[in-house]
N, C-alpha and C positions, 0 to 999 in steps of 0.2 A: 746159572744158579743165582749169580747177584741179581739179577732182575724180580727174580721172586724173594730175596734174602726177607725183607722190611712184610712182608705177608705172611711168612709163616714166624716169624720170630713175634709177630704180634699176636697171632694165632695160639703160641707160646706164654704169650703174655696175660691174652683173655684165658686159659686155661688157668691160671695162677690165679686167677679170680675166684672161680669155684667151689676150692676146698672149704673155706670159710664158711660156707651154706652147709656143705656135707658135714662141716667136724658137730654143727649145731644137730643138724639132723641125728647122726650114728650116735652123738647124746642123750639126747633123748630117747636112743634105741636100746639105752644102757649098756653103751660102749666106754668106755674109761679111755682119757686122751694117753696115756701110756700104750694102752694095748692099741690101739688107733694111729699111736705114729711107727709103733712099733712094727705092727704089720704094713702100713705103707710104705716105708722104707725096706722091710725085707723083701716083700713081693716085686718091687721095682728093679731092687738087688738081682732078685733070680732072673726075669725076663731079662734085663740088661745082658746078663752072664750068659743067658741060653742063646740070644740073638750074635752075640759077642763069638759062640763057637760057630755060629755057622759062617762063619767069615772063613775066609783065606787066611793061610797059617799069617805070611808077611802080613795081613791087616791087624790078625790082633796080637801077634809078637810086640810087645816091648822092650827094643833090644838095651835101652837105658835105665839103669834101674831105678835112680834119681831122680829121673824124669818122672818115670811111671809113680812114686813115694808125692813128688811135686805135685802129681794128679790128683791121686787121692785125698793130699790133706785139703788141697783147694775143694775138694767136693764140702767137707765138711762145712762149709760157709752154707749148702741148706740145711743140712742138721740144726744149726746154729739159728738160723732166720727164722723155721718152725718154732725151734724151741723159746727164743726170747719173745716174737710173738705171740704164742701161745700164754708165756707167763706175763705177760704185759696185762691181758685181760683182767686179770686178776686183781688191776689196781685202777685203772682207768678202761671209760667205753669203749667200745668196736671202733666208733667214730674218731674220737682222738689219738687210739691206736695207728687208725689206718693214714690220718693224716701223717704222724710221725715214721711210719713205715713207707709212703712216698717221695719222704728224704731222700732214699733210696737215688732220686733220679739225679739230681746235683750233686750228690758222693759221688757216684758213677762216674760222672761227668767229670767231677774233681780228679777223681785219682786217674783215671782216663789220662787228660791233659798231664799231671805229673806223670806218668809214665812215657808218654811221648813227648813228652816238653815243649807244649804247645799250648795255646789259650784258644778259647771256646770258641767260635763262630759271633756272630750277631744273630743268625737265624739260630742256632742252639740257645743263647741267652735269653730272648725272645721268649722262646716256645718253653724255656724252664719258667721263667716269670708266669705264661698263662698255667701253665700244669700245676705248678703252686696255688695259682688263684682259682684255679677250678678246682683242687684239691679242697680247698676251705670248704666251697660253695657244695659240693657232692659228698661232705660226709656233715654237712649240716653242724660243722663245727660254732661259723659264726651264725647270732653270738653266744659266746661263753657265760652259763650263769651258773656253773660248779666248780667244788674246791675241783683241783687237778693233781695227781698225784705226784710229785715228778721220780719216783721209785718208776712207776709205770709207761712214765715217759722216756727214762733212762733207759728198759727194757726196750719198748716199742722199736727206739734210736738207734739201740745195739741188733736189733733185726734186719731197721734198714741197711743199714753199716753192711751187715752180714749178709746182705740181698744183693747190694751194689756189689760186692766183692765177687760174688756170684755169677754175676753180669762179667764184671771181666774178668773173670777164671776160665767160662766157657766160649770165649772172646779170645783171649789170648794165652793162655797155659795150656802145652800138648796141642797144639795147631796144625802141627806135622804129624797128630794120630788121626788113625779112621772113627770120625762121629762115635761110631758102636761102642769102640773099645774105650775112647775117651771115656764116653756115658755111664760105660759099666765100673768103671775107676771112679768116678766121680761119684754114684752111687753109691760105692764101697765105703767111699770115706763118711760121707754123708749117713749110713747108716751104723759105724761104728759111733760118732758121735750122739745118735739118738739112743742109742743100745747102752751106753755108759752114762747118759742121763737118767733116761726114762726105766731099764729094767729095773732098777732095785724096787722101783714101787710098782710093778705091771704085776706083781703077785699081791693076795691072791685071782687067778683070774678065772673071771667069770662069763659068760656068752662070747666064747671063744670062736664058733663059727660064726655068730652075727659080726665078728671082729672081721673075723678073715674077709666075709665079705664089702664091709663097707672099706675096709683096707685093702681090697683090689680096685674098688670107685674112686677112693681117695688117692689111688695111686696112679691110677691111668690120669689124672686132672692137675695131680700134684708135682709128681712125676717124671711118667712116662713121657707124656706128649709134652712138656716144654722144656724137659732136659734134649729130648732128639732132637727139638726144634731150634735153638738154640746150641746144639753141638754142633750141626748141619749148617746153620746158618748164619748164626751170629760172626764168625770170621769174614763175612763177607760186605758187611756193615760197614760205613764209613764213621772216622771217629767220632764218636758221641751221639749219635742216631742210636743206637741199643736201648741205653737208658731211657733215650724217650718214648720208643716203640713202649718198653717195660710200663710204662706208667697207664697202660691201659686195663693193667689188673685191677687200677681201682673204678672206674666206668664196670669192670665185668661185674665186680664186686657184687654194686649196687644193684645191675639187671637183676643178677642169679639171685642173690638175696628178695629181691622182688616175686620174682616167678619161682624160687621152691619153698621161699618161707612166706610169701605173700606181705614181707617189711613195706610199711607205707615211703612211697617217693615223693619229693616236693619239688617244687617247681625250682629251689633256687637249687636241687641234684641234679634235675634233668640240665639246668645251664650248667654246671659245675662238668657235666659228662661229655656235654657238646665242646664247651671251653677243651679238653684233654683232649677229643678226639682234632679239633679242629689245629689243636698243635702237634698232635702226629701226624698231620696230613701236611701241613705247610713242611713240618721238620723233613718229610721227605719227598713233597712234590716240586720246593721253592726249589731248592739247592741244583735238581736237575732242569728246572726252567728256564734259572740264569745261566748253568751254564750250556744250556741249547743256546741262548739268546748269546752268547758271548762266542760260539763258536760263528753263528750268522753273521757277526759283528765284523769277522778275522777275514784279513783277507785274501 
């Protein structure tokens, strides 16, 4: 399973790209982002819970109940990431959002290292320098010719915060549970914090089944497939590879925005997106090179 871990956790990753297009889309379909996170996060909730019974009693018992409480508040970290990015928009572009929401990969990486009391690689360092600089160049940041909000960028910051926390919640909180049950915990929490944000203002509501549906699309992309993926496989990660795997949400960003909204792309995003992918590939091709090359070396 670690052989595949860095494939499906990016697969995870480019899913996390998507939603962005669809929240634009179910807008325009006269979806309100209340009713839209609101059912994303339920309907994730139930499958989670449905998959979670067909387990083995031992898989999805949680015989710690502190544990299980430690679970769920850690899920809340996506409630939180939705929500502060969604209200970022509000102040500043998609573009400057999404810069400040790829912070996300050096948080990670920060509190990573604090946690294990460790410093970074040289190939981690590296590959965050170009992800940074490819971040500028793929949201068409530089150069800057507007006021900038910093309310919105305070928002934006507290997403990433709340994204990287995310990262190692499902990395390392609950590690000794089964994926399923972990997911549907983390879920949980994640949707109590979108339910005590966003209900007060989901009423009154209006195209309730155009809701339910685009909140099942929005939920298998937002969701389903990169909390499993990510339950499954981010424990398997060596340190600080997660977050940079993560950073290819924003490369998906710009395709999917491209091919369902038809957003114009420019040459200096297509570098910006090669730059990101080209440090995920070193982030996790180099590391196993050297040390092939160092066991050759042994003798």
């Amino acid at each position: 399973m670690k052989r595949y871990a860095p494939l499906f956790v990016a697969l995870g990753a480019i899913s996390y790209g998507i939603p962005g297009s669809l929240f634009k889309m179910a807008r325009a379909d006269q979806v309100t982002d209340s009713l839209l996170l609101s059912m994303t996060f339920l309907i994730a909730f139930i499958i989670f819970s449905f998959a979670r019974r067909l387990l083995k009693p031992d898989d999805r018992y949680v015989a710690d109940r502190k544990l299980k409480w430690l679970v769920i508040i850690s899920g809340s970290s996506m409630g939180f990431t939705n929500t502060f990015y969604l209200l970022s928009l509000a102040y500043v572009p998609v573009a400057i959002a999404a810069v400040m929401m790829m912070q996300s990969v050096w948080l990670s990486i920060a509190i990573s290292c604090l946690i294990h009391r460790q410093f970074p690689t040289v190939t981690q360092a590296i590959s965050v320098i170009t992800i940074l600089i490819g971040t500028v160049l793929a949201t068409g940041l530089f150069p800057l010719h507007q006021n900038v909000s910093w309310k919105g960028m305070g928002l934006s910051f507290l997403s990433a915060l709340a994204y990287a926390l995310t990262i190692q919640f499902t990395g390392n909180v609950g590690s000794n549970l089964h994926p399923l049950t972990k997911a549907q915990l983390m879920s949980g929490g994640a949707l109590i914090v979108i339910l005590v944000i966003w209900l007060p203002t989901i009423l009154p509501v209006h195209h309730l089944i155009t809701g339910i549906q685009w909140g099942g699309i929005t939920s298998f992309f937002a969701m389903l497939l990169p909390l499993t993926c990510f339950s499954f496989f981010m424990p398997h990660l060596s340190l600080g590879i997660g977050p940079i795997i993560s950073s290819l949400e924003l490369p998906s960003s710009v395709v999917f925005a491209f091919i369902l909204l038809g957003e114009a792309v420019t040459i200096s995003q297509i570098v910006g997106v090669c730059l990101i992918i080209l440090a995920v590939i070193l982030s996790n091709i180099l590391p196993f090179r050297l040390h092939g090359q160092y066991q050759q070396m042994r003798p």
